[in-house]
C-alpha positions as CSV (number, residue, x, y, z in Angstrom):
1,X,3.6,0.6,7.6
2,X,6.3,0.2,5.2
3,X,9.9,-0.6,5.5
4,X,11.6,2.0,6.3
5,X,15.4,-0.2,6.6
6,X,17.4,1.6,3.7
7,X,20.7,-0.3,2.6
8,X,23.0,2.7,3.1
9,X,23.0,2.0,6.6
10,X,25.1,-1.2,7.6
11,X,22.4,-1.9,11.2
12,X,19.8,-2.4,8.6
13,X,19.7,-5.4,6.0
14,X,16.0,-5.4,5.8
15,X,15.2,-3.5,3.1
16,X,16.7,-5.6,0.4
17,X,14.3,-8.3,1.8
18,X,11.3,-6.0,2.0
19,X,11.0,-4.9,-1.5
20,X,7.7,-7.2,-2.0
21,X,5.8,-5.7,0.9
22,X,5.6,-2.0,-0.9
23,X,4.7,-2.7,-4.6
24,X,3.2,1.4,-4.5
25,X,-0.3,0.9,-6.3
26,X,0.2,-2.4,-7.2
27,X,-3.0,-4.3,-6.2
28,X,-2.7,-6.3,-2.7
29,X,-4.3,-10.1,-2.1
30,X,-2.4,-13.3,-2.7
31,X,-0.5,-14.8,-5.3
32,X,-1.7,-17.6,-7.4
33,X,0.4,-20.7,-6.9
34,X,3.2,-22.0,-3.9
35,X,6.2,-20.3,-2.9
36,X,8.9,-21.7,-0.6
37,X,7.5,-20.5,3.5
38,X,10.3,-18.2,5.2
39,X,8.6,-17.3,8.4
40,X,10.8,-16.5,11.7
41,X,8.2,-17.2,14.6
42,X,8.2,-16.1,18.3
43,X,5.6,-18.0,20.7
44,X,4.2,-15.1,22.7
45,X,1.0,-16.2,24.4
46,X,1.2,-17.4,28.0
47,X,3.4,-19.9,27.4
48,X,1.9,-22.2,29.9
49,X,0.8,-24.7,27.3
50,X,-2.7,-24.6,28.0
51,X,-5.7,-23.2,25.9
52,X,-5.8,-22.8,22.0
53,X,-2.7,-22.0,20.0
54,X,-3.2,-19.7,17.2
55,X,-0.5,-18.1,14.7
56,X,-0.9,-14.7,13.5
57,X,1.4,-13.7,10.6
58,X,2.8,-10.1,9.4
59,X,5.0,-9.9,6.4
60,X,8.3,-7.8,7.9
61,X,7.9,-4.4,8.3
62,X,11.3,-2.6,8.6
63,X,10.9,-0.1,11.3
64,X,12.6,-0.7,14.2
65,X,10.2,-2.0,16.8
66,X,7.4,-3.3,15.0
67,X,8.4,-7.0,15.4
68,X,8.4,-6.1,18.8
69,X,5.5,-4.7,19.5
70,X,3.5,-7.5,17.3
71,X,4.4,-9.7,20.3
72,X,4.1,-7.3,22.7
73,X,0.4,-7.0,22.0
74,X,0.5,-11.1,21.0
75,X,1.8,-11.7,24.8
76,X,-1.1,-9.4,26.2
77,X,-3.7,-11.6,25.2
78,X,-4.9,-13.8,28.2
79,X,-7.8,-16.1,26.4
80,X,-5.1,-18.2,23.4
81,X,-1.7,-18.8,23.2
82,X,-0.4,-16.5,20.5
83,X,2.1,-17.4,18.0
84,X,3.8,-14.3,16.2
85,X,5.6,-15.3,12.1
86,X,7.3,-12.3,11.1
87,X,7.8,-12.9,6.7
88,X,10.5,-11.4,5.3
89,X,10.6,-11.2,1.3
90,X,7.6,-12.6,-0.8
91,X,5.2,-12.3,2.0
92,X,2.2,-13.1,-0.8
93,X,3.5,-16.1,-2.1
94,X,5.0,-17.0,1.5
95,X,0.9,-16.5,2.5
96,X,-0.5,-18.3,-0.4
97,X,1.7,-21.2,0.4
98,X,1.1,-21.2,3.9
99,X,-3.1,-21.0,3.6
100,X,-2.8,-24.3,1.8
101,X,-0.5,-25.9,4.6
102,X,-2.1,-28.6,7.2
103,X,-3.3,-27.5,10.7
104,X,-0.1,-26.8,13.1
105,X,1.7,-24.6,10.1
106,X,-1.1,-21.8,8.4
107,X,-1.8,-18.7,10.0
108,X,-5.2,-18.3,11.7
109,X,-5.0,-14.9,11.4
110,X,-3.5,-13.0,8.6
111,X,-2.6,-9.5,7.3
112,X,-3.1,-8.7,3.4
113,X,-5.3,-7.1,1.0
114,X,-9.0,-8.0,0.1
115,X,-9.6,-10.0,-3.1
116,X,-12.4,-11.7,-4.5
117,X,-10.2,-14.9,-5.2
118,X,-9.7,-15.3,-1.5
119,X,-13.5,-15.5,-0.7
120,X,-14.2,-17.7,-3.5
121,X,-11.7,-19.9,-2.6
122,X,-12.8,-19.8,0.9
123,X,-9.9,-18.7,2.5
124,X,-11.5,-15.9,4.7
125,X,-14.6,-15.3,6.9
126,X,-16.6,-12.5,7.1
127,X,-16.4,-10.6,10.1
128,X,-19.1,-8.3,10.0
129,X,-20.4,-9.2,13.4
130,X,-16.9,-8.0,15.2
131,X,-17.5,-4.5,13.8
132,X,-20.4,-4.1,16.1
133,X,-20.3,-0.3,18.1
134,X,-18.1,1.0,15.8
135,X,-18.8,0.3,12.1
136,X,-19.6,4.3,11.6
137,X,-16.4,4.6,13.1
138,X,-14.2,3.6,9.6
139,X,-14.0,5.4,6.9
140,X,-16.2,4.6,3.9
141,X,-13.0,3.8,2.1
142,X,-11.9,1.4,4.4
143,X,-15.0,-0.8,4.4
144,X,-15.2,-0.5,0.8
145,X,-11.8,-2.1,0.3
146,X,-12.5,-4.8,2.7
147,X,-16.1,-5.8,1.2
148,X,-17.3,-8.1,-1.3
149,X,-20.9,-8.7,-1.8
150,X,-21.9,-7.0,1.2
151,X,-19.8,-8.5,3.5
152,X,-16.9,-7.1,5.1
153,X,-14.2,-9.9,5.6
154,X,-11.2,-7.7,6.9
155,X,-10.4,-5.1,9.7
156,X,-8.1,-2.3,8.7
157,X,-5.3,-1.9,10.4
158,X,-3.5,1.4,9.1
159,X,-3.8,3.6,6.4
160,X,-1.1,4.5,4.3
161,X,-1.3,7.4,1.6
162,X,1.3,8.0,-0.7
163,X,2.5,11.3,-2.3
164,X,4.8,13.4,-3.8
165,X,7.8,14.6,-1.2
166,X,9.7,17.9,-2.2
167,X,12.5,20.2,-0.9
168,X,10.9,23.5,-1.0
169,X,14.6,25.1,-0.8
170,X,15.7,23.2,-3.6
171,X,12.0,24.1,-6.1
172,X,12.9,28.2,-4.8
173,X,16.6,28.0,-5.6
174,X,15.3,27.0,-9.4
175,X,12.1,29.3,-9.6
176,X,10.0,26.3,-9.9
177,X,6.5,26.2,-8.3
178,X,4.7,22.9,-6.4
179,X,3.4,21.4,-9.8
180,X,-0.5,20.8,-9.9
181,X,-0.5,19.1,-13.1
182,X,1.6,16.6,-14.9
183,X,2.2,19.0,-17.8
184,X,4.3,21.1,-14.6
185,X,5.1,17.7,-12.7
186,X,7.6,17.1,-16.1
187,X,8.9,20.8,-16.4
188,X,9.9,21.1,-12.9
189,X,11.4,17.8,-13.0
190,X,13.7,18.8,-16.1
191,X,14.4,22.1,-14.5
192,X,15.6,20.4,-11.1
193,X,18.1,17.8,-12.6
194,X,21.5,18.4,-12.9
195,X,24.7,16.1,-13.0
196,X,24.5,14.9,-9.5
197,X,20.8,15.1,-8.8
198,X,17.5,13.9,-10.9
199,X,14.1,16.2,-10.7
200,X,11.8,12.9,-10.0
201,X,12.1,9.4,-8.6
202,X,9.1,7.6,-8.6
203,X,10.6,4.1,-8.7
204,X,13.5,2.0,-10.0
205,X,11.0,0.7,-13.1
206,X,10.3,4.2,-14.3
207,X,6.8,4.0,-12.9
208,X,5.1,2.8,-16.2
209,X,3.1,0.1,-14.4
210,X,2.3,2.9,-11.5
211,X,1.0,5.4,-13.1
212,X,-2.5,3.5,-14.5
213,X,-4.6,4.1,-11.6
214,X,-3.2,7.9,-11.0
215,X,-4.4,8.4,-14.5
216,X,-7.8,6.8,-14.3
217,X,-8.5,8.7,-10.4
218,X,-7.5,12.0,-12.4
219,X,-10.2,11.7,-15.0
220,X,-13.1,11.4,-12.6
221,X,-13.2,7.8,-13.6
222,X,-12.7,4.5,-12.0
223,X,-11.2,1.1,-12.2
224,X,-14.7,-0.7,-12.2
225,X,-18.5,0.7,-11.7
226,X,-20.3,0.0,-9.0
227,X,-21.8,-3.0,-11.3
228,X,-18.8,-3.9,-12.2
229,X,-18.4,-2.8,-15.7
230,X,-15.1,-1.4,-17.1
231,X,-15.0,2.5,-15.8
232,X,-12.4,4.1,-17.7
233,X,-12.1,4.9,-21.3
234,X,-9.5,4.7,-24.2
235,X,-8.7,8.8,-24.5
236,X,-8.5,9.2,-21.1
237,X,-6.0,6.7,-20.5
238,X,-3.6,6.6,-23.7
239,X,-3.2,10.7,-23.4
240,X,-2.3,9.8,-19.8
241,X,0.3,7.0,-21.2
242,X,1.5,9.1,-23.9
243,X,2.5,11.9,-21.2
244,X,4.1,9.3,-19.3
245,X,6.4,8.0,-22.1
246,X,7.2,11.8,-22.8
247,X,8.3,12.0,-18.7
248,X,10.3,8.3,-19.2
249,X,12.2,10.0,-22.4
250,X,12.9,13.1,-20.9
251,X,16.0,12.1,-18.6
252,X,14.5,13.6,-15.8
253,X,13.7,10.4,-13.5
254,X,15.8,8.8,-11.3
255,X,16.6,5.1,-12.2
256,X,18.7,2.8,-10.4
257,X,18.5,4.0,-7.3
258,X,20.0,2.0,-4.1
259,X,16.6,1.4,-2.9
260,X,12.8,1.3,-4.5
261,X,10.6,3.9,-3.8
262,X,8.6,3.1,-0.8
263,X,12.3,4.2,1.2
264,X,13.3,7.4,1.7
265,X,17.4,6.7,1.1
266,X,16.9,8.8,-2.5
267,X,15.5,12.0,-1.6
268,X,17.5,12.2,1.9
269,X,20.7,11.3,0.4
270,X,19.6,14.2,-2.5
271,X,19.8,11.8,-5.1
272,X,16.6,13.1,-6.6
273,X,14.6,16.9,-5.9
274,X,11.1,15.1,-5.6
275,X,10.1,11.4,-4.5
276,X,6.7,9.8,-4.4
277,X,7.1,7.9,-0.9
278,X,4.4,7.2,1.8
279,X,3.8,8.8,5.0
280,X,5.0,5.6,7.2
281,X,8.6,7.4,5.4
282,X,8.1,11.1,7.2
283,X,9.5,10.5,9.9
284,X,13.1,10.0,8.5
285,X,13.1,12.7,5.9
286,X,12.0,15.6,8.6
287,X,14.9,14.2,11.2
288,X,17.3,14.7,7.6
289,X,16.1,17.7,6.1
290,X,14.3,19.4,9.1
291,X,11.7,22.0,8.0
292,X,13.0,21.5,4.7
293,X,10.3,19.2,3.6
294,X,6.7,19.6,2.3
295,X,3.8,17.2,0.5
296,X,2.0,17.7,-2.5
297,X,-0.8,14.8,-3.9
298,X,0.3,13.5,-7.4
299,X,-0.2,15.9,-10.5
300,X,-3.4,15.6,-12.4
301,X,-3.0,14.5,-15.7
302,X,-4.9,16.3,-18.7
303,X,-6.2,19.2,-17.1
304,X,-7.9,16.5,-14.4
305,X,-7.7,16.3,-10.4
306,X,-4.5,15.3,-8.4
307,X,-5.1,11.8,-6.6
308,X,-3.7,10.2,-3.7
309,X,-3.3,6.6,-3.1
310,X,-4.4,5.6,0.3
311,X,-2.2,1.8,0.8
312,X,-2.6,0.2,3.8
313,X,-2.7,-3.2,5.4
314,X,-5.9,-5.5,6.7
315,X,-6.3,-8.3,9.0
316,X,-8.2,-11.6,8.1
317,X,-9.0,-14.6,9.7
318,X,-8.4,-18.2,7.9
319,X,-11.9,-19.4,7.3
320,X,-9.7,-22.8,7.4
321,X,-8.2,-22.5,11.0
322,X,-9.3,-24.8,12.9
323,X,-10.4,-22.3,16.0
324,X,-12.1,-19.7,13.7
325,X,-14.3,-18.0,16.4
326,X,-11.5,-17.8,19.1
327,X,-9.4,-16.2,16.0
328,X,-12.1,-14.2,15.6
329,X,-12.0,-13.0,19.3
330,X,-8.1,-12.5,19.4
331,X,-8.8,-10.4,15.7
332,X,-11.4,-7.8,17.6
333,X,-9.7,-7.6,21.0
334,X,-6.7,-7.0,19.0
335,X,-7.7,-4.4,16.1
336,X,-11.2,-3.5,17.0
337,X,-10.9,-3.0,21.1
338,X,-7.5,-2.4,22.1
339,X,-7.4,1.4,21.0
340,X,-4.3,1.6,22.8
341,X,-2.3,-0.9,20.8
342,X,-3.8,0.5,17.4
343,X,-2.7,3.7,18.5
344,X,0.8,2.6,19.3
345,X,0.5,0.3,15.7
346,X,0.1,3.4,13.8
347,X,1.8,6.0,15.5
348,X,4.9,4.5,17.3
349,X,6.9,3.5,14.6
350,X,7.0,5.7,11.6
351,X,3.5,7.6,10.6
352,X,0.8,5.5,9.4
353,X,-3.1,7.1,10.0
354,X,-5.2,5.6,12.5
355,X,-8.3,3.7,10.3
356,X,-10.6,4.8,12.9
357,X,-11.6,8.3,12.7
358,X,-12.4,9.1,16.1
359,X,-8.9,8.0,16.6
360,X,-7.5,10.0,14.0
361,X,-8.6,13.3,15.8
362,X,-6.6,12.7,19.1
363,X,-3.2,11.7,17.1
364,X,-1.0,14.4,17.9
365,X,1.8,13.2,15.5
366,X,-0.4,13.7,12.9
367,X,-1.5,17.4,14.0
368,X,0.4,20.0,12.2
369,X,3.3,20.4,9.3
370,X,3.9,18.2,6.4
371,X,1.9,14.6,8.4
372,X,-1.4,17.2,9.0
373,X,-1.3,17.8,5.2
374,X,-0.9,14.2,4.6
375,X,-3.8,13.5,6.4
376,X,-6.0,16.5,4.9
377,X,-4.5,15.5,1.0
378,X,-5.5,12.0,1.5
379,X,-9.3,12.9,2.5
380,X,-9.5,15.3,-0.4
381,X,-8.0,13.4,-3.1
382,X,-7.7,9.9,-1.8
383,X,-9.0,7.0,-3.3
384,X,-8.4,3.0,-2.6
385,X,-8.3,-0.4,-4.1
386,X,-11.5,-2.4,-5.4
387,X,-10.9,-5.7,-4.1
388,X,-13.0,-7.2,-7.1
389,X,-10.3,-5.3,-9.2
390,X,-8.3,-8.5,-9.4
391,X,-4.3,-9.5,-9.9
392,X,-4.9,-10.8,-13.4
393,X,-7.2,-7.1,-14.2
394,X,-3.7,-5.5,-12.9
395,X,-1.2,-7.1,-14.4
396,X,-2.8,-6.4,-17.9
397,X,-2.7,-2.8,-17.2
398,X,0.6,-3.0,-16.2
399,X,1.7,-5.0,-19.5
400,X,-0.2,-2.4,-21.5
401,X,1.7,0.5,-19.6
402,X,5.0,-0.9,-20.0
403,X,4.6,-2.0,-23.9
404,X,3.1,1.9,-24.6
405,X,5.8,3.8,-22.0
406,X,8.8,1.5,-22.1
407,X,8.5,-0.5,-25.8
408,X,6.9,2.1,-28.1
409,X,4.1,-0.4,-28.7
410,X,0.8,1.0,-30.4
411,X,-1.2,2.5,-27.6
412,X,-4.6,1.4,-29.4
413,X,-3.7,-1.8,-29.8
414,X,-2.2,-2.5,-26.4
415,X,-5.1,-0.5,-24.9
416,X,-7.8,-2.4,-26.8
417,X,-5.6,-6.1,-25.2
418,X,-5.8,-5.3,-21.7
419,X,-9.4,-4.2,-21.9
420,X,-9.8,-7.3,-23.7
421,X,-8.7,-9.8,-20.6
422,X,-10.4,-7.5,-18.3
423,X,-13.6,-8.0,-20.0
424,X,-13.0,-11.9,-19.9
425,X,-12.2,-11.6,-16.3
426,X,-15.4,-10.0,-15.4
427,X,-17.4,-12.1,-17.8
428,X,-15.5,-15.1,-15.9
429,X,-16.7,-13.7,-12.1
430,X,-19.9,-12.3,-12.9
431,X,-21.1,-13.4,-16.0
C-alpha cells in the first residue's frame, strides 16, 4: 500500500507526512543510526490485561481505513494482547530507533524490507517453519526478496508494482503511440507538454536516482549474481544515464509538483500527460478520469526490455522481543492463515496484489481493465529487490546518477566510483 492522502484535499494532511514510506525503487530495510520515535499507538487485544502483550508496528499508510483495519485484525486475535503503532514520517529511522529501545517500547513484530544488515545484526528470525502448507503458494519473487542464506526471515504482505499511467485521449489527440522504448518515452513526452501540462512526471527529483535499476532490468542484467558479484556493466548503464540526462534537459518532466510521485494529485489534476505511480494509486485515477486511463510497464532503454518494479511491504519478527515464538504465532495466524484479512489488506483499501497466488486468482478487483494489466505487466516484466543489495550499494548508484544526470559529471569516472564502494561492500560481507 502507499499513501494515497494528496494535499489538495483539506480532510487529508497525511501525505506531507508519508513521503518516506514511497521512496519508488529506492531500496527498503532500516536506516543506520537513531531517529527521534513518533508512533501513535492503539491497544487492541482483549484488553483484559491478561496474557502476553506484544506491539506490532506499520509505518502510516494513507488510505482511509487502513489504520483501522490494522486493529481490526489486532482485536481479532484471542491468544496475546495486541498493541497496534501506526508511524507517520521516517518510519525507517523511527524503526531503527525503536529495535534498539528496551523491552515495553520495540516492536515485536515489524513491517519493512529484507536486508542483510538486519540479520547480521540479529534483529530478525527466520521464519521458515511458519511457511509450512503453503510455501509453493508465493511467488518466487517474493521469497527471494525475503531470503538470505537460505533462510526466509519475512512474510510478504502485498505486492506493489509500479508503472507508467497514461490518458489514452490525451496520447490520440497528439498522434502519439504508448511508447515501448525510452527513445519514444522522450518524444511522446516532448510532444505532450504544453504551457499548462508536462508530457512526464516521474518524481519531484527528476528521477535521476530512479532510473538505475530500470536501466540495469532493461539490459538483461542485474544488480548482483546469484554469487554475488557486480551484474551490470559500464556501457550498459552510462548509455542508459546519458539518455536520462537527455530526458532531464529536454523540459518535458514535471518538477515541483504538489506531491511526489507515489500520489496520484499530478496526473488527476492534469498536471502532467503520463505518471509513473503504483497500483495501490488506481483506484483514484479511474473514479477521476473514468475509462480514460490505461498502464504501460516502463520503456526499455537501448533497444532492451520494459521492466516493472514490483514494491511491496514484509512482515518480521524482532529476534529481540522478548516473546519471539508467540510473535511468531500472531505473525502466521495473521499473514499466513487469516486469508480473509489478507484479502481485505490488499484489496479493501486501494489495489495492492495478493502475495499468494492462489489468492490472486479469486481477486475480482484485480480481474479486468487497467488493474488486470497491472497484474499481467508485472508477471511479465517484473522484477524485485535483492536484499543483499544493500543501502550503502544504493546510495552510490544514486550519487553516480545524480552527478552524471543532474551535475554534468564524467560518466566514466562517476561510474567507475560507485562500482568502486560496491566492490568494497561486497568484499566487506563476503570476502
Amino acid at each position: 500500500m502507499v499513501a494515497s492522502g494528496n494535499t489538495r484535499f483539506s480532510k487529508n494532511a497525511l501525505a506531507a507526512t508519508a513521503l518516506n514510506r514511497r521512496r519508488m525503487l529506492a531500496l527498503g530495510g532500516l536506516t543506520a543510526g537513531a531517529g527521534a520515535l513518533a508512533a501513535c499507538g492503539s491497544n487492541t487485544g482483549r484488553g483484559d490485561g491478561d496474557g502476553v502483550n506484544l506491539s506490532q508496528w506499520y509505518h502510516q499508510y494513507g488510505e482511509a481505513g487502513t489504520q483501522q483495519a490494522a486493529e481490526k485484525y489486532a482485536a481479532a486475535y484471542e491468544d496475546a494482547n495486541v498493541t497496534i503503532n501506526w508511524v507517520p514520517g521516517d518510519y525507517d529511522t523511527a524503526l531503527s530507533s525503536g529495535l534498539l529501545a528496551g523491552e515495553g517500547e520495540a516492536p515485536d513484530v515489524f513491517e519493512s524490507h529484507l536486508n542483510r544488515s538486519m540479520v547480521e545484526s540479529g534483529q530478525v528470525v527466520a521464519l521458515d517453519d511458519l511457511y509450512e502448507g503453503v510455501l509453493d503458494d508465493f511467488t518466487e519473487g517474493d521469497l527471494a526478496r525475503n531470503t538470505i542464506d537460505g533462510k526466509l526471515y519475512g512474510i510478504r504482505m502485498i505486492d506493489d508494482p509500479q508503472f507508467l499511467y497514461y490518458r489514452p485521449s490525451l496520447l490520440e489527440a497528439k498522434g502519439v503511440e504508448p511508447p515501448t522504448t525510452f527513445e519514444d518515452l522522450m518524444a511522446g513526452s516532448a510532444e505532450l507538454t504544453t504551457g499548462d501540462v508536462k508530457g512526464l512526471f516521474l518524481g519531484n527529483d527528476d528521477s535521476a536516482t530512479k532510473l538505475f535499476q530500470p536501466i540495469v532490468f532493461s539490459a538483461g542484467q542485474t544488480l548482483l549474481t546469484e554469487d554475488n558479484q557486480i551484474g551490470f556493466d559500464k556501457d550498459a548503464v552510462i548509455a542508459g544515464a546519458l539518455q536520462v540526462k537527455e530526458l532531464h534537459e529536454s523540459g518535458s518532466l514535471l518538477i515541483g509538483a504538489p506531491t511526489e510521485a507515489w500520489d496520484p494529485t499530478s496526473i488527476i489534476q492534469e498536471l502532467c500527460a503520463i505518471q509513473w505511480c503504483g497500483l495501490w494509486a488506481m483506484p483514484q485515477i479511474i473514479e477521476a478520469h473514468g475509462e480514460d486511463v490505461a498502464i504501460i510497464p516502463f520503456p526499455g532503454f537501448g533497444g532492451g526490455t520494459p521492466t516493472v518494479f514490483n514494491g511491496g511491504w514484509s512482515t518480521f519478527v524482532n529476534a529481540k522481543s522478548p516473546h519471539v515464538e508467540e510473535a511468531k504465532a500472531f505473525t502466521k495466524w495473521l499473514w499466513i492463515d487469516h486469508e480473509e484479512f489478507i484479502q481485505d489488506w490488499c484489496l479493501s483499501y486501494g489495489f495492492h496484489i495478493p502475495p499468494r497466488l492462489s489468492m490472486r486468482e479469486s481477486a475480482e478487483a484485480l480481474a479486468d481493465g487497467p488493474a488486470a494489466e497491472a497484474v499481467r505487466i508485472s508477471e511479465e516484466y517484473g522484477w524485485a529487490e535483492n536484499p543483499n543489495w544493500t543501502p550503502t550499494m544504493e546510495t552510490a548508484v544514486d550519487d553516480m546518477m545524480t552527478n552524471i544526470v543532474l551535475e554534468g559529471n564524467d560518466p566514466e569516472a562517476e561510474f567507475d566510483n560507485a562500482v568502486g564502494t560496491i566492490q568494497t561492500e561486497l568484499d566487506s560481507i563476503f570476502g
